[in-house]
PyMOL CGO cylinders between C-alpha atoms (Angstrom):
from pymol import cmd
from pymol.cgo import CYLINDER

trace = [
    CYLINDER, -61.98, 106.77, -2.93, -63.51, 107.78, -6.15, 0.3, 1, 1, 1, 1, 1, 1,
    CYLINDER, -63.51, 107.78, -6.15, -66.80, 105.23, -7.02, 0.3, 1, 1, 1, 1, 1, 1,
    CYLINDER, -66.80, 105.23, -7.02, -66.38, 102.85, -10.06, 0.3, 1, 1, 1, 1, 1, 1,
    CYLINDER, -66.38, 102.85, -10.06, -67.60, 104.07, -13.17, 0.3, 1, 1, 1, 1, 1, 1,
    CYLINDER, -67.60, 104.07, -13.17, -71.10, 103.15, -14.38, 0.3, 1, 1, 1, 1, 1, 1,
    CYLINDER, -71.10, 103.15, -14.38, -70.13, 100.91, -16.88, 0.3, 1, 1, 1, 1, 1, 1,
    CYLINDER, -70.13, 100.91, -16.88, -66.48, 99.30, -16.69, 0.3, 1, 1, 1, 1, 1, 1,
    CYLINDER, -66.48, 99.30, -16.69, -63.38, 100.24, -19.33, 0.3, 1, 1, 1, 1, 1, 1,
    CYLINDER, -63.38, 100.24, -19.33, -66.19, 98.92, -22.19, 0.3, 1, 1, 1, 1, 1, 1,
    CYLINDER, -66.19, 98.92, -22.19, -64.17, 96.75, -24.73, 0.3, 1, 1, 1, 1, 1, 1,
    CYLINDER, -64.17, 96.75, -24.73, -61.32, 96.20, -22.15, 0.3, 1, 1, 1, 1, 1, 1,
    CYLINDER, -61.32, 96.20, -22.15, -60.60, 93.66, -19.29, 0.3, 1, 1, 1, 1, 1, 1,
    CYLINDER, -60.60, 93.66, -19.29, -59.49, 96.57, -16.81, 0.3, 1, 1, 1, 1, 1, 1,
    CYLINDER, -59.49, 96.57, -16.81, -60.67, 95.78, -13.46, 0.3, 1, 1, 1, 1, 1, 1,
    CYLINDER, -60.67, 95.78, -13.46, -61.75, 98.14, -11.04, 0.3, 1, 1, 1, 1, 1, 1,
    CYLINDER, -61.75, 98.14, -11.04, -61.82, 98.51, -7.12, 0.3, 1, 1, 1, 1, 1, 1,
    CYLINDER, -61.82, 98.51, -7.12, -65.31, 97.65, -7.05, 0.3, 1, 1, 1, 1, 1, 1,
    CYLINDER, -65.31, 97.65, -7.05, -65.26, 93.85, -8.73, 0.3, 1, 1, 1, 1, 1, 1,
    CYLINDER, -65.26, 93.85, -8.73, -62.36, 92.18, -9.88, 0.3, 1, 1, 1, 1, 1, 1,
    CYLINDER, -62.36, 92.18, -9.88, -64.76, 90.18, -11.88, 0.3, 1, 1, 1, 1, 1, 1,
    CYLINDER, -64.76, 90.18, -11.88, -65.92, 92.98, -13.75, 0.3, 1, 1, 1, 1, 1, 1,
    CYLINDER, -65.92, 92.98, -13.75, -66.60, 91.32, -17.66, 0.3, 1, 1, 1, 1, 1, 1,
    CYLINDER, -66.60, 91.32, -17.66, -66.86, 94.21, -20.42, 0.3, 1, 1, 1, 1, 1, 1,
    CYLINDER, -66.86, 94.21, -20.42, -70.01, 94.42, -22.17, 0.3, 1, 1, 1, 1, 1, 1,
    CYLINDER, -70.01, 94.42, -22.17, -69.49, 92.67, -25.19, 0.3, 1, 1, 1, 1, 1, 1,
    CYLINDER, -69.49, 92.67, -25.19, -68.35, 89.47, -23.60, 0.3, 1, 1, 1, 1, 1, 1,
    CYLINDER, -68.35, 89.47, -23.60, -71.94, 89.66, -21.69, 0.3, 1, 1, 1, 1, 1, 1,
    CYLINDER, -71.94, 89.66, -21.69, -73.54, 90.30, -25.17, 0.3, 1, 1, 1, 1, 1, 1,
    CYLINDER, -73.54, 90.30, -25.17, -71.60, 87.40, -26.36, 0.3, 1, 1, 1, 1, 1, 1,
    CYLINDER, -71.60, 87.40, -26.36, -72.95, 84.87, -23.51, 0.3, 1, 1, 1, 1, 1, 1,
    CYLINDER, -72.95, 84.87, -23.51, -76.63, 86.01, -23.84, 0.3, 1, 1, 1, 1, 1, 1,
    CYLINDER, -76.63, 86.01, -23.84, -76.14, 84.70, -27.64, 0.3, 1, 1, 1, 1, 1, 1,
    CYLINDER, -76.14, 84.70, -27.64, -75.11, 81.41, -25.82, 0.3, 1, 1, 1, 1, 1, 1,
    CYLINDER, -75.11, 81.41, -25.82, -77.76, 81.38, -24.06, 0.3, 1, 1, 1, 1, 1, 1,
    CYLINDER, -77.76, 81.38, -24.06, -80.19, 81.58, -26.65, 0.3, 1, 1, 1, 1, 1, 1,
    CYLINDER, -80.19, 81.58, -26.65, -78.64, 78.68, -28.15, 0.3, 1, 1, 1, 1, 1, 1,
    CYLINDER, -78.64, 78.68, -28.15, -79.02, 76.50, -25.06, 0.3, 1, 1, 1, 1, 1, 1,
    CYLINDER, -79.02, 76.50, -25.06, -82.25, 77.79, -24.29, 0.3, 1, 1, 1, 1, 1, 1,
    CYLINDER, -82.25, 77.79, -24.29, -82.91, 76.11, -28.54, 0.3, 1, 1, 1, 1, 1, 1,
    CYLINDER, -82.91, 76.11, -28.54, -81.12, 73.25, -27.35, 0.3, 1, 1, 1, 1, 1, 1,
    CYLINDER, -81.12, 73.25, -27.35, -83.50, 72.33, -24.74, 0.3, 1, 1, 1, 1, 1, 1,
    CYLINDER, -83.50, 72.33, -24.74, -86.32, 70.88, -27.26, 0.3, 1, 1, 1, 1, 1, 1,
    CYLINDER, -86.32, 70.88, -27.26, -85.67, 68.13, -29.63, 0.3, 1, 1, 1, 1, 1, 1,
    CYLINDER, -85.67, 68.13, -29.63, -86.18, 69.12, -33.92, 0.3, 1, 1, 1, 1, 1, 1,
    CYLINDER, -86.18, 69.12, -33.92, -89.55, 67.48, -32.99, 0.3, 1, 1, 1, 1, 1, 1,
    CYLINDER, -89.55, 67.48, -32.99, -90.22, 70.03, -30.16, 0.3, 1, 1, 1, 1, 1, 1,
    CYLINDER, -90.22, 70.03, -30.16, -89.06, 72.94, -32.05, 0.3, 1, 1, 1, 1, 1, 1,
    CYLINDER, -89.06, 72.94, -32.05, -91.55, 72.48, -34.65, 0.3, 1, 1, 1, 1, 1, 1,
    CYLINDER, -91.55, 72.48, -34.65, -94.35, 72.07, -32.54, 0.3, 1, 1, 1, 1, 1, 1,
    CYLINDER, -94.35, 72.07, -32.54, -93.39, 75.83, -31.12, 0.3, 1, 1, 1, 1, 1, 1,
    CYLINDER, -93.39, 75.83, -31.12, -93.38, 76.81, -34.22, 0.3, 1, 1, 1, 1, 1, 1,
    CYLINDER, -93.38, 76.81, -34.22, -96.63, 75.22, -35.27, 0.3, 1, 1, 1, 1, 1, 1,
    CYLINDER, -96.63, 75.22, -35.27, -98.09, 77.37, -32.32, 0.3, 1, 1, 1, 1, 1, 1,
    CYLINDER, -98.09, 77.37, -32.32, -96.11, 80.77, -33.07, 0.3, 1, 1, 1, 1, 1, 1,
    CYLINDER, -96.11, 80.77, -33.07, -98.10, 80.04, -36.24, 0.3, 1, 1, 1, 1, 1, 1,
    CYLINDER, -98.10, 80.04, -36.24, -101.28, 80.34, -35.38, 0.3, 1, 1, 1, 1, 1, 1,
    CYLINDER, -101.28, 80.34, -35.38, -100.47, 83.18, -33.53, 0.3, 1, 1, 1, 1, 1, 1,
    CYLINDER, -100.47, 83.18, -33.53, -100.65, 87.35, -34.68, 0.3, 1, 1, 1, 1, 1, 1,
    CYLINDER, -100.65, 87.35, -34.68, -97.61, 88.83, -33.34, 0.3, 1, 1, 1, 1, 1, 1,
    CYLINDER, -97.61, 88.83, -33.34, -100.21, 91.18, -30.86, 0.3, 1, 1, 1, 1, 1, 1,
    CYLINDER, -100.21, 91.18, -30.86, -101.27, 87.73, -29.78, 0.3, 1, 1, 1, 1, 1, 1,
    CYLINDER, -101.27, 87.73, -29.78, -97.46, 86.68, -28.83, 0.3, 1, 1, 1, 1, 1, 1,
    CYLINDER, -97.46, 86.68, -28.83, -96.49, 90.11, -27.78, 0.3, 1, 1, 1, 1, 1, 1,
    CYLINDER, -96.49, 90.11, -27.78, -99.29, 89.76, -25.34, 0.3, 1, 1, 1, 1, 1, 1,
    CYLINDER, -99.29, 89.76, -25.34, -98.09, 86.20, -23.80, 0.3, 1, 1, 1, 1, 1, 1,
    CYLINDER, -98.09, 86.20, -23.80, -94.26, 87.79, -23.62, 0.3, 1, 1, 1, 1, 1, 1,
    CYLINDER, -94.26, 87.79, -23.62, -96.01, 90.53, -21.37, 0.3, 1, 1, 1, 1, 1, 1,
    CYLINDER, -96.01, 90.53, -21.37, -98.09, 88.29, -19.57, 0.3, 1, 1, 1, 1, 1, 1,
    CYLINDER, -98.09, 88.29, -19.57, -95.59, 85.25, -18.59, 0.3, 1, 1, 1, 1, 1, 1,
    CYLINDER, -95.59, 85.25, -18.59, -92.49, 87.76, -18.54, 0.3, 1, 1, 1, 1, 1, 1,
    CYLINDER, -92.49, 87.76, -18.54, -91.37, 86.50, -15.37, 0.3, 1, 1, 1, 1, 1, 1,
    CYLINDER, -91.37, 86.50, -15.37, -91.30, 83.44, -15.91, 0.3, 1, 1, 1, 1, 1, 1,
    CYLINDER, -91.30, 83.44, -15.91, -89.66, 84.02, -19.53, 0.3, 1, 1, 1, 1, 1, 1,
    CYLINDER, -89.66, 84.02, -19.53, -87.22, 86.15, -17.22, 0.3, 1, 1, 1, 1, 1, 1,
    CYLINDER, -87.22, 86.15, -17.22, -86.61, 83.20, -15.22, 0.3, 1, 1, 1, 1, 1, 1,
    CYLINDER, -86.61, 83.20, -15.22, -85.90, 80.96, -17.54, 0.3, 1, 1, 1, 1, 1, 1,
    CYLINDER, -85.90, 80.96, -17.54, -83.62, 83.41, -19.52, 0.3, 1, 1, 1, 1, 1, 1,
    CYLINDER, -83.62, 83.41, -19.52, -81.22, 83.16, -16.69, 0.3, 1, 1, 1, 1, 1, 1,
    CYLINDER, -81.22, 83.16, -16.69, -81.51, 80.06, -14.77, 0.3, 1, 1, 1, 1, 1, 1,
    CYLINDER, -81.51, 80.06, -14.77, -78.69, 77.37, -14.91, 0.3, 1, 1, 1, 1, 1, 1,
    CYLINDER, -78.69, 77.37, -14.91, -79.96, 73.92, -16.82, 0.3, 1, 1, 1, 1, 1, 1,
    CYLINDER, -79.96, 73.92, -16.82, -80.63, 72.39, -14.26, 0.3, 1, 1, 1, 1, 1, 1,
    CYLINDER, -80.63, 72.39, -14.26, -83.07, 75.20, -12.23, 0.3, 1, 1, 1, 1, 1, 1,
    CYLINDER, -83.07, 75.20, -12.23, -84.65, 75.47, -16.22, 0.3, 1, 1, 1, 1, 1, 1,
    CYLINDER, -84.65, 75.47, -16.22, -85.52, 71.84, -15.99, 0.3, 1, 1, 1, 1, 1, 1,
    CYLINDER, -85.52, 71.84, -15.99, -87.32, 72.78, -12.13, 0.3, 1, 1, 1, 1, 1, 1,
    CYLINDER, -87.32, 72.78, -12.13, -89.34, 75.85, -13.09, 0.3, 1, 1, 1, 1, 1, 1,
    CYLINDER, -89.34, 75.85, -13.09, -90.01, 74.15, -16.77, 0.3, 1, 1, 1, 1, 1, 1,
    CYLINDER, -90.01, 74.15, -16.77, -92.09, 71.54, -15.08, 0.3, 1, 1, 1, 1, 1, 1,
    CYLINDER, -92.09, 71.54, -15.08, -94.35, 74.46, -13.29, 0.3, 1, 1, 1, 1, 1, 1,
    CYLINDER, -94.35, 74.46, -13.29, -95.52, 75.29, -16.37, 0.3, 1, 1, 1, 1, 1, 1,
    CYLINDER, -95.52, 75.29, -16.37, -98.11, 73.77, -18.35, 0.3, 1, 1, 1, 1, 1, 1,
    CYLINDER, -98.11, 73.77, -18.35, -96.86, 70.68, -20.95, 0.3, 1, 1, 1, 1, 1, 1,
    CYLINDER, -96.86, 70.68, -20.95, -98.36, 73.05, -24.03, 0.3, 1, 1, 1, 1, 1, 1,
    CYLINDER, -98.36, 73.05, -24.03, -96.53, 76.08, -22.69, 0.3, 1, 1, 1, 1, 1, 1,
    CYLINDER, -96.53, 76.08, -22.69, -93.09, 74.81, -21.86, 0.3, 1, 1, 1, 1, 1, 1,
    CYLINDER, -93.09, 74.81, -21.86, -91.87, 75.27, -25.65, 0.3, 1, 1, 1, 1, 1, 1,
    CYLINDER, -91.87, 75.27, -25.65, -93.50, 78.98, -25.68, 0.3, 1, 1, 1, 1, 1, 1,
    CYLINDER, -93.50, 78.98, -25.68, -91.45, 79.90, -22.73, 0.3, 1, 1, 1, 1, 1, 1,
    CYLINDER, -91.45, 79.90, -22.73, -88.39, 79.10, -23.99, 0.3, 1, 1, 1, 1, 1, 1,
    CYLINDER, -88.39, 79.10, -23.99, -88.97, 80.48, -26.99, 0.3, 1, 1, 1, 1, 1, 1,
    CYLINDER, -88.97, 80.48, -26.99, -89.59, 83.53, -25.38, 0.3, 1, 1, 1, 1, 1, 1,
    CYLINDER, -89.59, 83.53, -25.38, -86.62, 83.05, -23.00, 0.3, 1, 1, 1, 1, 1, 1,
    CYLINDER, -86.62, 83.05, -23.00, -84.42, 82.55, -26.22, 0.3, 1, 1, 1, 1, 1, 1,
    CYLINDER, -84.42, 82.55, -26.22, -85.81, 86.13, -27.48, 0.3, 1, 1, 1, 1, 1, 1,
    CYLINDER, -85.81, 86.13, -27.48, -85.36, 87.73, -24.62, 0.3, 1, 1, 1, 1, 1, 1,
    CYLINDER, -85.36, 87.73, -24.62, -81.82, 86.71, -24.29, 0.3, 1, 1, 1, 1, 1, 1,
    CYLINDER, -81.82, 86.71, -24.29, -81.23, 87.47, -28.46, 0.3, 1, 1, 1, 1, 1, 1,
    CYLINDER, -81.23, 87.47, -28.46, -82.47, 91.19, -27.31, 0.3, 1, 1, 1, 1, 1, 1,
    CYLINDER, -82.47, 91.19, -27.31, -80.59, 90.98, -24.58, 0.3, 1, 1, 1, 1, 1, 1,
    CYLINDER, -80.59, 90.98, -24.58, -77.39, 90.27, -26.63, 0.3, 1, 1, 1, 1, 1, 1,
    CYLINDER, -77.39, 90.27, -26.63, -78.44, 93.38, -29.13, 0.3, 1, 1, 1, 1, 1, 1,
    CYLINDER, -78.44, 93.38, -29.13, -78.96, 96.47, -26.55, 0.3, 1, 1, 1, 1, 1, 1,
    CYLINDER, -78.96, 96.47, -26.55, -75.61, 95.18, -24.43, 0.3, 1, 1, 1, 1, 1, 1,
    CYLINDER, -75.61, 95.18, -24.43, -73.84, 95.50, -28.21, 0.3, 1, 1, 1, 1, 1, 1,
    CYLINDER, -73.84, 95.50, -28.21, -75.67, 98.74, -28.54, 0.3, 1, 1, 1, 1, 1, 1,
    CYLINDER, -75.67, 98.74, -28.54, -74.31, 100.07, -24.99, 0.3, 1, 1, 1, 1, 1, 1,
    CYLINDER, -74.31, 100.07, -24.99, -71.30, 99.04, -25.72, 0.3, 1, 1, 1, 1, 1, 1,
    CYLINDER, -71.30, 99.04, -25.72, -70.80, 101.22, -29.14, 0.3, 1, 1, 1, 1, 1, 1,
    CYLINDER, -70.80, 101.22, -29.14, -72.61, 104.22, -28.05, 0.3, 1, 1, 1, 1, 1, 1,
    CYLINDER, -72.61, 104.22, -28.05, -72.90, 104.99, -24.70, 0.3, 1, 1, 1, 1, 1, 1,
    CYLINDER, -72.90, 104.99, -24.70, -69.07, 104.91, -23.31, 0.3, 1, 1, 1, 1, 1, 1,
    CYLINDER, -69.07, 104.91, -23.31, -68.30, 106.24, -19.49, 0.3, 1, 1, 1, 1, 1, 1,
    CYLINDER, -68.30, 106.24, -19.49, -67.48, 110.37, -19.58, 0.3, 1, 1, 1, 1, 1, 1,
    CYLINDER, -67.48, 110.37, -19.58, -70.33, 111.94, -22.05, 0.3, 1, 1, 1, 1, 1, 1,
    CYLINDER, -70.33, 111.94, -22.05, -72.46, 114.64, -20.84, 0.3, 1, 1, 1, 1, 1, 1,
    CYLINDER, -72.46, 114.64, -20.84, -75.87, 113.98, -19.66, 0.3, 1, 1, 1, 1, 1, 1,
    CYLINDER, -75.87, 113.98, -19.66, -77.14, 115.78, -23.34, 0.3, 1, 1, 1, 1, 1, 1,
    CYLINDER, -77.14, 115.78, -23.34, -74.90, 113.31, -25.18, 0.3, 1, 1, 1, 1, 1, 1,
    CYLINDER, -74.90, 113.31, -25.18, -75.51, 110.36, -23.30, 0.3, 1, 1, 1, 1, 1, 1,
    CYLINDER, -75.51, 110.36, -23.30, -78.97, 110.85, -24.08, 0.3, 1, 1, 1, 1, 1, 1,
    CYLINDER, -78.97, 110.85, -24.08, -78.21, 111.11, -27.36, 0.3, 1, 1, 1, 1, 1, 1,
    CYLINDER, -78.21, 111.11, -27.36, -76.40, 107.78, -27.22, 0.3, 1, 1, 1, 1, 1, 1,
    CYLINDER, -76.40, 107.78, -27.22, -78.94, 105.90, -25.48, 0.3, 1, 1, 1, 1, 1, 1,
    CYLINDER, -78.94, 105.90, -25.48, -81.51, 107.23, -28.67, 0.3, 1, 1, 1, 1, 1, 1,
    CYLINDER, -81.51, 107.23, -28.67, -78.58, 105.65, -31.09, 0.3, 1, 1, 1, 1, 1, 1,
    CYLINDER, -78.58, 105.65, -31.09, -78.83, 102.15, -28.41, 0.3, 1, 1, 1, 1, 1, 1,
    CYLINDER, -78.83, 102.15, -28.41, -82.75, 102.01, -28.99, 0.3, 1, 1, 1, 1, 1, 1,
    CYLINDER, -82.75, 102.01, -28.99, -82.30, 103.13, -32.36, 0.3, 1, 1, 1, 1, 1, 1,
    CYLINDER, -82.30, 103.13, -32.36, -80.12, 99.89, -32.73, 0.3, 1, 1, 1, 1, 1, 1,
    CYLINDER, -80.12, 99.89, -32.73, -82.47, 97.59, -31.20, 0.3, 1, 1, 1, 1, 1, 1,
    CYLINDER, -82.47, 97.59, -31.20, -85.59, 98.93, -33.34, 0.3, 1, 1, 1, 1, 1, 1,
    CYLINDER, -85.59, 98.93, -33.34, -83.76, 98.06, -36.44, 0.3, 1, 1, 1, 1, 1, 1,
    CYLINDER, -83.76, 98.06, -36.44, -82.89, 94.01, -35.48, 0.3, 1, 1, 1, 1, 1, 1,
    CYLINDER, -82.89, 94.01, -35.48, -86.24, 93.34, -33.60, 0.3, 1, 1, 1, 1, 1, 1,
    CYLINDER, -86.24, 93.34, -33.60, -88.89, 96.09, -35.47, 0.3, 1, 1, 1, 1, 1, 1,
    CYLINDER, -88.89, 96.09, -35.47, -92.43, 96.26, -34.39, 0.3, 1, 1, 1, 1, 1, 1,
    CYLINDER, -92.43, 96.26, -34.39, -94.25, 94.94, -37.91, 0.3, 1, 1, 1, 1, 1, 1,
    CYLINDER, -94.25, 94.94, -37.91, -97.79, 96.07, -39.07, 0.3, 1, 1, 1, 1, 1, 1,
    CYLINDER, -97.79, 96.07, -39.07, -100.18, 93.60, -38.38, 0.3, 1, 1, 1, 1, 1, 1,
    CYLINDER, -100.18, 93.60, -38.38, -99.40, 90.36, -40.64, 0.3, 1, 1, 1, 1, 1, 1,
    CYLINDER, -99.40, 90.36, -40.64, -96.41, 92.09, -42.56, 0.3, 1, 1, 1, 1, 1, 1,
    CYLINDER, -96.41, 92.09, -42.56, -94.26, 89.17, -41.58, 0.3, 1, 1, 1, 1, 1, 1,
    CYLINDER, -94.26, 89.17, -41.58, -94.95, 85.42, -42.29, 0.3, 1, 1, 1, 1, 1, 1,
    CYLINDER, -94.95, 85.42, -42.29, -95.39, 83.37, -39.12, 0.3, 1, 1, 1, 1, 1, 1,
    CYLINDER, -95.39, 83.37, -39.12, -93.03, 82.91, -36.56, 0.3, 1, 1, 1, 1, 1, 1,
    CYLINDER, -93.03, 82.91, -36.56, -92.29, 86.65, -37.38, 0.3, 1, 1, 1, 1, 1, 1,
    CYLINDER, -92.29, 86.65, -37.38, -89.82, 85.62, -40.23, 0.3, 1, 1, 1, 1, 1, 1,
    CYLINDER, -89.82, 85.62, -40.23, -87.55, 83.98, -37.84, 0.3, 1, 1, 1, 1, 1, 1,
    CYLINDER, -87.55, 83.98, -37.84, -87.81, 80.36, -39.23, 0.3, 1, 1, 1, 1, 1, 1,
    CYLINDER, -87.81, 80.36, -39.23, -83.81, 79.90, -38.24, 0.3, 1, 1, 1, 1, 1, 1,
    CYLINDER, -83.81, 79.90, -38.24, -84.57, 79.61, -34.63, 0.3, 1, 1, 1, 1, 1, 1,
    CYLINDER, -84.57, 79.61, -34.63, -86.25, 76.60, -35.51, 0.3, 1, 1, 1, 1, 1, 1,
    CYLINDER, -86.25, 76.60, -35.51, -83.61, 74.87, -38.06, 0.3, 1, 1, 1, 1, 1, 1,
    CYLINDER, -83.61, 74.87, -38.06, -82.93, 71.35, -37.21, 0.3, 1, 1, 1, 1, 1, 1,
    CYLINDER, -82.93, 71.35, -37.21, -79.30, 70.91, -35.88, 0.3, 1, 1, 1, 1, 1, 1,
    CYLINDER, -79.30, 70.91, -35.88, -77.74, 69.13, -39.11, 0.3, 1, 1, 1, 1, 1, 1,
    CYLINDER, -77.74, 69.13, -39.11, -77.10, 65.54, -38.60, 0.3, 1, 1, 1, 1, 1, 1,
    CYLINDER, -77.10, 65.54, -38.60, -73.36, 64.57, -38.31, 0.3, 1, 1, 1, 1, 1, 1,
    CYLINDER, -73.36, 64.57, -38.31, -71.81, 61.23, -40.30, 0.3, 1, 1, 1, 1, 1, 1,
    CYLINDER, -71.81, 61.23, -40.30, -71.60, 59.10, -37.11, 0.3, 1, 1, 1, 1, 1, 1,
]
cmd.load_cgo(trace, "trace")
């Protein structure tokens, strides 16, 4: 029996021998933009600016460092169900809990970008040369919608102010 490829019929639903549950690519780049979403919804407006109060006062070295430092638990957040978020949420520290999902919320925005990335550059059958090539083009990709800033280019959070939009209020 021939193995299943390394990445499944990418932009298809074909199945393979190995999982019948096999989901292409994109529709995994599509739920990790979900999940970003719920990760927002967790915190109230009120919450949300608080975060962003903190992200602030913060250099982006100064945040890069706490992603590095608490990246398993950012990790763990990014892909626990609602209700295991609410258990490992109340491990952490009341003046962290916004941070991490913040973080979580990133991670899974990334997430969303390289699986997009895979998916339009680095399909099943290329050569080792050219699939090096296309994994360049997939971190090419991600460079240009999450770029590494000199110090203070962007305005606090990092120019990302949407993340913390209030939902607008409905009529009733």
């Amino acid at each position: 029996m021939t193995p299943p490829p390394v990445f499944p019929m990418i932009g298809s639903d074909q199945e393979t021998d190995a999982g019948k549950n096999e989901m292409p690519l994109l529709r995994y780049a599509s739920r990790c933009g979900w999940i970003s979403e719920e990760l927002k919804d967790e915190l109230s407006g009120e919450q949300q600016e608080d975060v962003y109060e903190a992200i602030a006062r913060m250099t982006v070295s100064v945040w890069t460092a706490f992603r590095r430092e608490r990246s398993d638990e950012i990790a763990a957040l990014a892909v626990a169900t609602p209700q295991q978020r609410k258990k490992l949420l109340l491990k952490a520290k009341p003046k962290d809990r916004g941070l991490l999902l913040f973080g979580a919320s990133q991670y899974c925005l990334e997430a969303k970008e390289i699986l997009a990335a895979i998916h339009e550059h680095c399909q099943p059958g290329l050569s080792y040369r050219k699939m090096i090539a296309a994994a360049h083009q997939v971190i090419s990709d991600y460079d240009k919608c999450f770029p590494i800033p000199w110090a203070g280019q962007l305005p606090p959070p990092f120019g990302n102010r949407q993340w913390f939009a209030p939902e607008p209020e409905g009529d009733g």
